[in-house]
HTML snippet that shows the backbone in 3Dmol.js (N, CA, C, O; Angstrom):
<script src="https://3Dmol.org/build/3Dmol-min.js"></script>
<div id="view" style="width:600px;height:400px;position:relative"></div>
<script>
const pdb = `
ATOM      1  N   UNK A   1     122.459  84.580 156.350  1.00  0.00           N
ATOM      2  CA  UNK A   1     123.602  83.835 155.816  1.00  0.00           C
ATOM      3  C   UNK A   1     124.182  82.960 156.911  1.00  0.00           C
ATOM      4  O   UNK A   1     124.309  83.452 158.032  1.00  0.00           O
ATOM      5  N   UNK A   2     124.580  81.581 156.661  1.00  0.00           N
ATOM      6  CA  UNK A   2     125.144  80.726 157.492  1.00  0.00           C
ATOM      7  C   UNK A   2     126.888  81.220 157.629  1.00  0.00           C
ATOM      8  O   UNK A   2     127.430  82.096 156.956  1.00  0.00           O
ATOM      9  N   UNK A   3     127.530  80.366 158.706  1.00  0.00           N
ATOM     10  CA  UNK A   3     128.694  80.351 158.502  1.00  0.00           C
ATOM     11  C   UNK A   3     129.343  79.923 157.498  1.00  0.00           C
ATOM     12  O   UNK A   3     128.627  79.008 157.089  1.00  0.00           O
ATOM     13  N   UNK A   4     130.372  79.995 156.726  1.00  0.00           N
ATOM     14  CA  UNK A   4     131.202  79.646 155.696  1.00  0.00           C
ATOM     15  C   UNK A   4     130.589  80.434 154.304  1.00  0.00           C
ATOM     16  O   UNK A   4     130.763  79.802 153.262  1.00  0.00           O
ATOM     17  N   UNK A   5     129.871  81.786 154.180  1.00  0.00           N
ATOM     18  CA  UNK A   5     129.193  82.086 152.824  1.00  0.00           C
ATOM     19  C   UNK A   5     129.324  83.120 152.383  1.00  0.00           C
ATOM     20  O   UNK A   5     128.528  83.639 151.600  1.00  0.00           O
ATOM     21  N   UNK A   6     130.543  83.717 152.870  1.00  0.00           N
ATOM     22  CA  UNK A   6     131.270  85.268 152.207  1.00  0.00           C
ATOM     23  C   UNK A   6     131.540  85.950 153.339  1.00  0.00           C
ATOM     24  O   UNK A   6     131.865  85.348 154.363  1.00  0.00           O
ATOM     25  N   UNK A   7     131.407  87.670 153.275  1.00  0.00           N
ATOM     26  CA  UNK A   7     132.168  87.973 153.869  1.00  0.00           C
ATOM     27  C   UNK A   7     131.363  89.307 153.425  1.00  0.00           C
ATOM     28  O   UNK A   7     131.243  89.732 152.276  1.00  0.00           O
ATOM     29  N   UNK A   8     130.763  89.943 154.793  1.00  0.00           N
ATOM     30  CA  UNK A   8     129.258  91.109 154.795  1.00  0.00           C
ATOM     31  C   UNK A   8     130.827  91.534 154.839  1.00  0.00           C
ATOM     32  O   UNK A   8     131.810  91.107 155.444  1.00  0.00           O
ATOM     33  N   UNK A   9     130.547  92.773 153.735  1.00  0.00           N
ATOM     34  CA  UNK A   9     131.373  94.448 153.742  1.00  0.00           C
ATOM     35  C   UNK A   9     130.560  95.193 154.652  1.00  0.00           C
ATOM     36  O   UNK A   9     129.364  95.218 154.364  1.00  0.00           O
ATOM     37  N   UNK A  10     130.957  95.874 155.794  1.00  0.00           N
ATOM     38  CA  UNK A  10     130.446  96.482 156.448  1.00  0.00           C
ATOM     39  C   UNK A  10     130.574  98.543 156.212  1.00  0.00           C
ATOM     40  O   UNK A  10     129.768  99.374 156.630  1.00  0.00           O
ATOM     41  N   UNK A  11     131.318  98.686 155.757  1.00  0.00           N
ATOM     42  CA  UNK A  11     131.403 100.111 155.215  1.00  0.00           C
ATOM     43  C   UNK A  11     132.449  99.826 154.194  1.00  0.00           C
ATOM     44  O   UNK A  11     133.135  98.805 154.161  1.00  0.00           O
ATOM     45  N   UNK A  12     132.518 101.080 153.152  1.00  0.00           N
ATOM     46  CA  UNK A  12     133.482 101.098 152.242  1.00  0.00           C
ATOM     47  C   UNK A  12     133.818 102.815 152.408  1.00  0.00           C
ATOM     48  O   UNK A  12     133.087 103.761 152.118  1.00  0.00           O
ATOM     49  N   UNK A  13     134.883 102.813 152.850  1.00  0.00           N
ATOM     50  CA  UNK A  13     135.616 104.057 152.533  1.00  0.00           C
ATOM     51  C   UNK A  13     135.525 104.883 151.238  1.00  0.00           C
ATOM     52  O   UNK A  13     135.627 104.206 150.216  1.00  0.00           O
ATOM     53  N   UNK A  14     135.398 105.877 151.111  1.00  0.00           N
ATOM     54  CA  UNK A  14     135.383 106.769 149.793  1.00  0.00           C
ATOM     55  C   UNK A  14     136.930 107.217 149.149  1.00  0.00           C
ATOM     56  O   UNK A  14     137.765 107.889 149.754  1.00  0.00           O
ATOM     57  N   UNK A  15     137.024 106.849 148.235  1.00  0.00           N
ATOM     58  CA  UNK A  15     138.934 106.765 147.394  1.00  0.00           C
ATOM     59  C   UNK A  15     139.542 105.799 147.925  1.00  0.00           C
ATOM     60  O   UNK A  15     140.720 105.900 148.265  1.00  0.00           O
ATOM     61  N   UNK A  16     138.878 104.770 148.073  1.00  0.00           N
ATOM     62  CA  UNK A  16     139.989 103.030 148.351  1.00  0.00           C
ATOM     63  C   UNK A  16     139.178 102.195 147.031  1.00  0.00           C
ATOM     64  O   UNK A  16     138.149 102.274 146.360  1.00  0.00           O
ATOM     65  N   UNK A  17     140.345 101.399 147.170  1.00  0.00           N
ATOM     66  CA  UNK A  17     140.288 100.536 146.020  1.00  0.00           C
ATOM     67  C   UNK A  17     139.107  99.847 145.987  1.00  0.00           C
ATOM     68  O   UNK A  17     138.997  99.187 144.954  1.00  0.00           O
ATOM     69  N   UNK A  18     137.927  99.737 146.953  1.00  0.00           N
ATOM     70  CA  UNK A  18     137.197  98.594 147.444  1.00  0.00           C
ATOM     71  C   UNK A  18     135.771 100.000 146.482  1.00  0.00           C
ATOM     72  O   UNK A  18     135.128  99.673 145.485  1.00  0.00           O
ATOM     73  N   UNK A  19     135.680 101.113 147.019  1.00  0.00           N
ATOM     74  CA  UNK A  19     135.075 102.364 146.121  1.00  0.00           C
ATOM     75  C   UNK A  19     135.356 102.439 144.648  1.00  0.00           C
ATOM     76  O   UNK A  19     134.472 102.490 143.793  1.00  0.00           O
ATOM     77  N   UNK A  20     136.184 102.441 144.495  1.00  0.00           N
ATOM     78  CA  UNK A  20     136.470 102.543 143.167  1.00  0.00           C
ATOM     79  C   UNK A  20     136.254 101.147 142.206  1.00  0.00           C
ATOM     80  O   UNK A  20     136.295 101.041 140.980  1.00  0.00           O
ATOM     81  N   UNK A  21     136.070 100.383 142.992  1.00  0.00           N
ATOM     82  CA  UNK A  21     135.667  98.863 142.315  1.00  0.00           C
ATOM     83  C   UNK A  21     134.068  98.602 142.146  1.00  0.00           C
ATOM     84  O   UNK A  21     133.551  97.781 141.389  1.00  0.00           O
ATOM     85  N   UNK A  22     133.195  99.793 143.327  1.00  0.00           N
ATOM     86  CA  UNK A  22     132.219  99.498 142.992  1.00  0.00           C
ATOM     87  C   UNK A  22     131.865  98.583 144.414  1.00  0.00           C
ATOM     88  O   UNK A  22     130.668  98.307 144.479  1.00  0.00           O
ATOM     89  N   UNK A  23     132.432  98.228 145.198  1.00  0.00           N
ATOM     90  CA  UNK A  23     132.281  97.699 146.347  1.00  0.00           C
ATOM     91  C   UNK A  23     130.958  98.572 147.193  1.00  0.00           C
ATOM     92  O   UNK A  23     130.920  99.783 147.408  1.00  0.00           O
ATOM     93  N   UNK A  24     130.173  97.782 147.483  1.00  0.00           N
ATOM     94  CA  UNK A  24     129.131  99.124 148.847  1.00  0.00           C
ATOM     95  C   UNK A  24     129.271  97.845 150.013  1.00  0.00           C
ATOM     96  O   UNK A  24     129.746  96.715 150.134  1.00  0.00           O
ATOM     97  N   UNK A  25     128.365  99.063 150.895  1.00  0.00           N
ATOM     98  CA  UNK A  25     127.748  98.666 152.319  1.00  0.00           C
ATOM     99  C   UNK A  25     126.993  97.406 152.667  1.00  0.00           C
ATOM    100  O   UNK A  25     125.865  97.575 152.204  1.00  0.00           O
ATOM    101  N   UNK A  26     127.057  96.235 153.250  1.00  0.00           N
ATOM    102  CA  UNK A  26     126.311  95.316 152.910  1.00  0.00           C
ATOM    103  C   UNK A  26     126.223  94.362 151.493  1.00  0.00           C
ATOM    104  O   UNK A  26     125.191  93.779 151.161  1.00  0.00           O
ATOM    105  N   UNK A  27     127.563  94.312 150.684  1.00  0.00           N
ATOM    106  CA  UNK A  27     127.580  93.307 150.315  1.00  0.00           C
ATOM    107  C   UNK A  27     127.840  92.400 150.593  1.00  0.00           C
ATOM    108  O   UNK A  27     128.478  92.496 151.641  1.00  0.00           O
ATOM    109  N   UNK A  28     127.686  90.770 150.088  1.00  0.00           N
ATOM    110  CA  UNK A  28     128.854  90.180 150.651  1.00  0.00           C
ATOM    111  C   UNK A  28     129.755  89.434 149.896  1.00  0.00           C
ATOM    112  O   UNK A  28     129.142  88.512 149.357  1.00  0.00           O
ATOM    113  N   UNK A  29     130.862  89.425 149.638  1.00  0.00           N
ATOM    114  CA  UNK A  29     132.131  89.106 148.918  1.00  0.00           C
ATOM    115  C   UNK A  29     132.468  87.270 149.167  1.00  0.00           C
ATOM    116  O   UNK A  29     133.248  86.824 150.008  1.00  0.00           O
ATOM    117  N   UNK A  30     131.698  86.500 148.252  1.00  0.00           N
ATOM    118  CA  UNK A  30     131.721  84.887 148.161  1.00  0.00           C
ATOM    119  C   UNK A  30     132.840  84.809 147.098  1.00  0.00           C
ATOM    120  O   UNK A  30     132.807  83.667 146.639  1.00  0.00           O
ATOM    121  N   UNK A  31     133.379  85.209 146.773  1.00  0.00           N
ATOM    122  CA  UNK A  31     134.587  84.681 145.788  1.00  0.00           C
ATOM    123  C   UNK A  31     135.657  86.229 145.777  1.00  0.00           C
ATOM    124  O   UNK A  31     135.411  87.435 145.808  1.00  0.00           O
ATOM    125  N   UNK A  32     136.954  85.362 145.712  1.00  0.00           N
ATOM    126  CA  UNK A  32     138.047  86.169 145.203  1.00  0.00           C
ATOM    127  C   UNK A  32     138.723  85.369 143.755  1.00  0.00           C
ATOM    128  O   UNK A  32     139.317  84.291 143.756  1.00  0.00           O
ATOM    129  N   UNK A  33     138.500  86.046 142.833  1.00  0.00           N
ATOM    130  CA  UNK A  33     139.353  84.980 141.811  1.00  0.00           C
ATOM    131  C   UNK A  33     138.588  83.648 141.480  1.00  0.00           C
ATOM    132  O   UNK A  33     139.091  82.568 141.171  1.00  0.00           O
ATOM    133  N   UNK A  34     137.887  83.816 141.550  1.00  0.00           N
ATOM    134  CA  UNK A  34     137.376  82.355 141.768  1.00  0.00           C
ATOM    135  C   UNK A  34     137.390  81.335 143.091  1.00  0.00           C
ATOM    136  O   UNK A  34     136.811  80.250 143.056  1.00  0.00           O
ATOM    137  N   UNK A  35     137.994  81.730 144.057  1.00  0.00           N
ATOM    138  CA  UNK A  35     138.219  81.401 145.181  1.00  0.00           C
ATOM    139  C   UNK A  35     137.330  81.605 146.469  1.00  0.00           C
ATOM    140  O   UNK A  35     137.377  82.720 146.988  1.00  0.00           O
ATOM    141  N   UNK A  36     136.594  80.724 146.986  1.00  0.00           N
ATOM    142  CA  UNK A  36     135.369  81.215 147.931  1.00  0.00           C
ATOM    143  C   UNK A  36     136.102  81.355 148.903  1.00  0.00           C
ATOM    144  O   UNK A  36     137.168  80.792 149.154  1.00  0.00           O
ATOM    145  N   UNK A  37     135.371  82.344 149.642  1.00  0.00           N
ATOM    146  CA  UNK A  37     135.810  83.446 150.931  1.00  0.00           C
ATOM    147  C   UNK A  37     134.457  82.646 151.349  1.00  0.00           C
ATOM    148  O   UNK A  37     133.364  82.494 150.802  1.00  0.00           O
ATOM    149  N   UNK A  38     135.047  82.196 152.600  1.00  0.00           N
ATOM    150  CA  UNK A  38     133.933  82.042 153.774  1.00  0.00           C
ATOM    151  C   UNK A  38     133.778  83.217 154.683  1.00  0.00           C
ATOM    152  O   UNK A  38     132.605  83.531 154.887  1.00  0.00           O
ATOM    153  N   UNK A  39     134.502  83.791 155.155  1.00  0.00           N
ATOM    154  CA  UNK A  39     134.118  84.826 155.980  1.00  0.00           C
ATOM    155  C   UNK A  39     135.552  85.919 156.042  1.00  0.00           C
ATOM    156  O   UNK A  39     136.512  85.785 155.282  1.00  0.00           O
ATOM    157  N   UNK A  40     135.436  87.117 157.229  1.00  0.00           N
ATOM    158  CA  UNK A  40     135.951  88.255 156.959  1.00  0.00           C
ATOM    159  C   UNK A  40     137.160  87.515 157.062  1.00  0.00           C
ATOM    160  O   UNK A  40     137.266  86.954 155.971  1.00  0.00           O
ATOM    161  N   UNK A  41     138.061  87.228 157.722  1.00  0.00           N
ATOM    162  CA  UNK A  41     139.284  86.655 157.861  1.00  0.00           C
ATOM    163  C   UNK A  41     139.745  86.060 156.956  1.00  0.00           C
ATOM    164  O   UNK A  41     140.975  86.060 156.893  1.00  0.00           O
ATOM    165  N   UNK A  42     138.976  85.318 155.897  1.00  0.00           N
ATOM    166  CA  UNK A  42     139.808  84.907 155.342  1.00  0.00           C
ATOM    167  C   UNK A  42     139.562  85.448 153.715  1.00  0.00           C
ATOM    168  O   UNK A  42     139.783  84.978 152.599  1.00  0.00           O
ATOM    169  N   UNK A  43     138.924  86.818 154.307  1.00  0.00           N
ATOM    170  CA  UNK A  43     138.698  87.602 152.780  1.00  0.00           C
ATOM    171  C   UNK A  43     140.498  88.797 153.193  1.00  0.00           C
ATOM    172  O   UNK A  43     141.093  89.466 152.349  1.00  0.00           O
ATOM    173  N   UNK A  44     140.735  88.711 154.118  1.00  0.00           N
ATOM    174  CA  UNK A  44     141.617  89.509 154.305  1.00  0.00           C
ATOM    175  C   UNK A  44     142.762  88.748 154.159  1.00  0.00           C
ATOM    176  O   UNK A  44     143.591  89.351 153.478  1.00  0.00           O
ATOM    177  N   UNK A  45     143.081  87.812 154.479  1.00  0.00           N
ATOM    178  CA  UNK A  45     144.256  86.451 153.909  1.00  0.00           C
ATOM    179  C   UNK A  45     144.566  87.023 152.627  1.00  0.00           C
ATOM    180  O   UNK A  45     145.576  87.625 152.263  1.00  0.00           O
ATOM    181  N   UNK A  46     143.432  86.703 151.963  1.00  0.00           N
ATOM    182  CA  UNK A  46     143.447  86.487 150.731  1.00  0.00           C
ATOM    183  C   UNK A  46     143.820  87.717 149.874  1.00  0.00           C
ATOM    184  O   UNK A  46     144.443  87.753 148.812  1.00  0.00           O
ATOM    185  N   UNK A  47     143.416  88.462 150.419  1.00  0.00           N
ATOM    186  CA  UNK A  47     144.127  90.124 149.652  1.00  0.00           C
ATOM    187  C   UNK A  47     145.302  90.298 149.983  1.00  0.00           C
ATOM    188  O   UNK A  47     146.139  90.773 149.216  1.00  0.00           O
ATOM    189  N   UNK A  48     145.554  89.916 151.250  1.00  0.00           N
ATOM    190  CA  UNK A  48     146.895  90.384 151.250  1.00  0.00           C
ATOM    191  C   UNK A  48     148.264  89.285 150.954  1.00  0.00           C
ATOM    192  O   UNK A  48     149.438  89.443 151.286  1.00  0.00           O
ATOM    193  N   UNK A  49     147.720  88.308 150.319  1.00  0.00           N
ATOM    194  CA  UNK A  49     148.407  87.426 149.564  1.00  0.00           C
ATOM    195  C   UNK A  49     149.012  88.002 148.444  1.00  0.00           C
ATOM    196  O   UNK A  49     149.969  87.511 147.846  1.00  0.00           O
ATOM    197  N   UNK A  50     148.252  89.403 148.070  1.00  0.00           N
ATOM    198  CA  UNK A  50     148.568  89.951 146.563  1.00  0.00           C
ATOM    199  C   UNK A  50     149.157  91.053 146.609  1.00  0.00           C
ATOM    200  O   UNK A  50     149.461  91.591 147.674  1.00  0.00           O
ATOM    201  N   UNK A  51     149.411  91.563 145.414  1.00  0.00           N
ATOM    202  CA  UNK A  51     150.450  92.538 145.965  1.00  0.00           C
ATOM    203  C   UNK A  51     149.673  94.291 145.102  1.00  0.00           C
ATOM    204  O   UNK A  51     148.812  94.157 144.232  1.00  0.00           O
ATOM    205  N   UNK A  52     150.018  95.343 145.408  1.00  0.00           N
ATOM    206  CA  UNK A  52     149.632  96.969 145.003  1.00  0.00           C
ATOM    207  C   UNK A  52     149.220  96.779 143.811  1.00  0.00           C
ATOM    208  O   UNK A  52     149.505  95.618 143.517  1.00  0.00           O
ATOM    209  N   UNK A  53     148.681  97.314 142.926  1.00  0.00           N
ATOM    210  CA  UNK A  53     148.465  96.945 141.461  1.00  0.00           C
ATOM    211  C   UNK A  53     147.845  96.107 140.491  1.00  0.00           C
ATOM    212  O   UNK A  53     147.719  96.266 139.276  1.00  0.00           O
ATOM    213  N   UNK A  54     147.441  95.088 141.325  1.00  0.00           N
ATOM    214  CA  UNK A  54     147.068  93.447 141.064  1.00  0.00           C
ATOM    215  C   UNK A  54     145.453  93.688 140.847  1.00  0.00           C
ATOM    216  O   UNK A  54     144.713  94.154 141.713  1.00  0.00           O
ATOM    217  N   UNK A  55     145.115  93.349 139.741  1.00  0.00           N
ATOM    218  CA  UNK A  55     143.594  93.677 139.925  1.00  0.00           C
ATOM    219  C   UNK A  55     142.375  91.979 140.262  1.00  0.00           C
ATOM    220  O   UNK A  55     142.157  91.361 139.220  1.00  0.00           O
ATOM    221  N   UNK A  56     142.004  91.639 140.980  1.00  0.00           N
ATOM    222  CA  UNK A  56     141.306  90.872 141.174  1.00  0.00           C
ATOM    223  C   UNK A  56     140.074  91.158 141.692  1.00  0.00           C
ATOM    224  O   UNK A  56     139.744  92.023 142.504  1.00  0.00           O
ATOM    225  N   UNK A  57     139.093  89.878 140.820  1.00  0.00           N
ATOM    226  CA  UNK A  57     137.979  89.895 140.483  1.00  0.00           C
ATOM    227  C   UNK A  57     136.848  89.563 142.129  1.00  0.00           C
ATOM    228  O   UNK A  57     136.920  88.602 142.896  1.00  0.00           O
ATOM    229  N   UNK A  58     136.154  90.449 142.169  1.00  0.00           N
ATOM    230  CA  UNK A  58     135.628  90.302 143.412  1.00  0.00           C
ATOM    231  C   UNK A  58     134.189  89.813 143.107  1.00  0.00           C
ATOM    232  O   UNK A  58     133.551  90.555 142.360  1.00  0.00           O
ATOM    233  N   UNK A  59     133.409  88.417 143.663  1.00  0.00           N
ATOM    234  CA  UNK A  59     132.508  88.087 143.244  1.00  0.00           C
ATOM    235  C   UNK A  59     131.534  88.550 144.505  1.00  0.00           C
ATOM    236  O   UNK A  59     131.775  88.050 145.604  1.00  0.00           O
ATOM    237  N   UNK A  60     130.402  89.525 144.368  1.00  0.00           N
ATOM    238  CA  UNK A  60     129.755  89.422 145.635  1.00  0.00           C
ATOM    239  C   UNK A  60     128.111  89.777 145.670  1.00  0.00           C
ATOM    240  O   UNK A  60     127.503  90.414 144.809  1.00  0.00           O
ATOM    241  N   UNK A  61     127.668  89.310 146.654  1.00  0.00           N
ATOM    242  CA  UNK A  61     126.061  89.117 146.260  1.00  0.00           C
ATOM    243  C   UNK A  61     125.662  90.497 146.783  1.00  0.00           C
ATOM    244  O   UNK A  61     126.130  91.055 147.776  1.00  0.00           O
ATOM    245  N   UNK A  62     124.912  90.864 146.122  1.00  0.00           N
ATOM    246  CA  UNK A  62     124.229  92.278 146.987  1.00  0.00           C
ATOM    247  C   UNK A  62     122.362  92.366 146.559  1.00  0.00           C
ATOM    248  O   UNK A  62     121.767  92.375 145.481  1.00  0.00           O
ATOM    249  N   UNK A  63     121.945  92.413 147.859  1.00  0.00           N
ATOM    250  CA  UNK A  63     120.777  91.749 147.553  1.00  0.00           C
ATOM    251  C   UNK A  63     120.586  90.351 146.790  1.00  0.00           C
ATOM    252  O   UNK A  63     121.410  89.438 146.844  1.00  0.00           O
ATOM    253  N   UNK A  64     119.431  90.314 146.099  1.00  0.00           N
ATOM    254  CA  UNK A  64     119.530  89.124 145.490  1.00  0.00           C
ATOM    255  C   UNK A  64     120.238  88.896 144.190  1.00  0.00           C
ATOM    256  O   UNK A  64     120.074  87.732 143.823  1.00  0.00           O
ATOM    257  N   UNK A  65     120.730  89.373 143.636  1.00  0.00           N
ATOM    258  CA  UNK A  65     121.218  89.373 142.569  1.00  0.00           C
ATOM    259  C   UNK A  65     123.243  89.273 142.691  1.00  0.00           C
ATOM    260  O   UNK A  65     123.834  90.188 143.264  1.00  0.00           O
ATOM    261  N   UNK A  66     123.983  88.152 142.119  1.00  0.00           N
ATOM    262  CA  UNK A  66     125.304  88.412 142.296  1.00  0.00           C
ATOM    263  C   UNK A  66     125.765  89.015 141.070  1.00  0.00           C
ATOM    264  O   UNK A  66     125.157  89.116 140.004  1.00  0.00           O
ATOM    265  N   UNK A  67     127.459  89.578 141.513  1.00  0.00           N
ATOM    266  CA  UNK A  67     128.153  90.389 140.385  1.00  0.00           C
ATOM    267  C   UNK A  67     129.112  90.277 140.381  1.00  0.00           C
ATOM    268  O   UNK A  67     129.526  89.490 141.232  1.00  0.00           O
ATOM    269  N   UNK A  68     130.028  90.851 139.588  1.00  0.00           N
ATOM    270  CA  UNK A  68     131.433  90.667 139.751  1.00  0.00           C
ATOM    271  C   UNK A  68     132.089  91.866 139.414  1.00  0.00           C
ATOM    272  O   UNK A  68     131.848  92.612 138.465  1.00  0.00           O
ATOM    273  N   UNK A  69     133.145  91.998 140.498  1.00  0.00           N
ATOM    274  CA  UNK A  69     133.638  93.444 140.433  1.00  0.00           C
ATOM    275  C   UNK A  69     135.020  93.160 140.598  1.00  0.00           C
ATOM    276  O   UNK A  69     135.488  92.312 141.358  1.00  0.00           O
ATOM    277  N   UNK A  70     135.997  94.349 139.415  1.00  0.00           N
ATOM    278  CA  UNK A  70     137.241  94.075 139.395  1.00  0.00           C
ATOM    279  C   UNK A  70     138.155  95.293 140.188  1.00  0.00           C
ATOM    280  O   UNK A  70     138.081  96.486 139.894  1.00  0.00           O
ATOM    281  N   UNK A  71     138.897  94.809 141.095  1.00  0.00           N
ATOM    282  CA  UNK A  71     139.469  95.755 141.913  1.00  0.00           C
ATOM    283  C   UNK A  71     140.659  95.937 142.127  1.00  0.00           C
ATOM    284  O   UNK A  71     140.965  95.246 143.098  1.00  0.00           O
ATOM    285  N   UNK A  72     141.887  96.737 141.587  1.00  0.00           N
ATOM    286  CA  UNK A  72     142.813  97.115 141.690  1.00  0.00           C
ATOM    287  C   UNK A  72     143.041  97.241 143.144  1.00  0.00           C
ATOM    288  O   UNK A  72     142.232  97.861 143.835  1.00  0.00           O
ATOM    289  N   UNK A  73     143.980  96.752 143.596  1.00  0.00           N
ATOM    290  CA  UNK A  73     144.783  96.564 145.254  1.00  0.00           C
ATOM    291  C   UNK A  73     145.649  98.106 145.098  1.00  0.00           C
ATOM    292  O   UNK A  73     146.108  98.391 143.992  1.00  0.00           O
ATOM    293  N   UNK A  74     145.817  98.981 146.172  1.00  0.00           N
ATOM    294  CA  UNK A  74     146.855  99.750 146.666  1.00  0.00           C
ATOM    295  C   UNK A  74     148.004  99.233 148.038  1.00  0.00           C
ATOM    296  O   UNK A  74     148.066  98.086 148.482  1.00  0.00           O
ATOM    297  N   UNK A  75     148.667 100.179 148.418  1.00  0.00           N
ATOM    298  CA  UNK A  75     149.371  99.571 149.255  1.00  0.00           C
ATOM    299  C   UNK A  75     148.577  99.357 150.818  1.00  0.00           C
ATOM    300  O   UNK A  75     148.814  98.528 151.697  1.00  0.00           O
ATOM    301  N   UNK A  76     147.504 100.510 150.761  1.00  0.00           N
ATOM    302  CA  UNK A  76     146.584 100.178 152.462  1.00  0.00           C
ATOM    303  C   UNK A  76     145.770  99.630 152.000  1.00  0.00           C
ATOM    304  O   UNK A  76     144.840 100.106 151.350  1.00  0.00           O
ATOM    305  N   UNK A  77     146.034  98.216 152.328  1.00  0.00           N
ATOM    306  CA  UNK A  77     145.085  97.016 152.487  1.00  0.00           C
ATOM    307  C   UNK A  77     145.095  96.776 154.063  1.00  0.00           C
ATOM    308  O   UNK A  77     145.956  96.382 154.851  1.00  0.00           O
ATOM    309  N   UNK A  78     143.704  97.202 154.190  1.00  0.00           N
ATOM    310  CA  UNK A  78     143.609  96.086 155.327  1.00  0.00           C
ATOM    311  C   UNK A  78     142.462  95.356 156.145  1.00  0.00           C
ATOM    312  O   UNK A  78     142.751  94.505 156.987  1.00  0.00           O
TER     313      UNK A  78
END
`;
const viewer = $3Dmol.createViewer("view");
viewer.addModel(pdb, "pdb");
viewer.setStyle({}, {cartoon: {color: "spectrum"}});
viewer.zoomTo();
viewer.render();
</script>
């Protein structure tokens, strides 16, 4: 992957919102909302723009195939 083309998840915690959405190891997260995430920084902007409760749509490629996963925010975002 070049610069500017999502945002590699590097682990997902077990009982966070990112688990429970269906999030794994090695995806990588190219859209929030419809909104492209170039990389980790500004996948973290972007969540925490929102607030506990808020469920947004996480678009992310894993392997070759992309998906979309909807993820309820808690208050430890980070």
């Amino acid at each position: 992957r070049g610069q500017g083309e999502g945002a590699v998840v590097e682990e997902v915690q077990p009982d966070t919102p990112a688990a429970r959405g269906g999030l794994e190891a090695n995806d990588v997260v190219t859209e929030i909302d419809g909104v492209r995430v170039t990389d980790g920084i500004a996948l973290i902007v972007m969540i925490r723009t929102h607030q506990p409760g808020e469920i947004l749509v996480f678009t992310v490629q894993r392997g070759r195939s992309e998906r979309t996963l909807d993820i309820e925010l808690d208050s430890l975002v980070g």
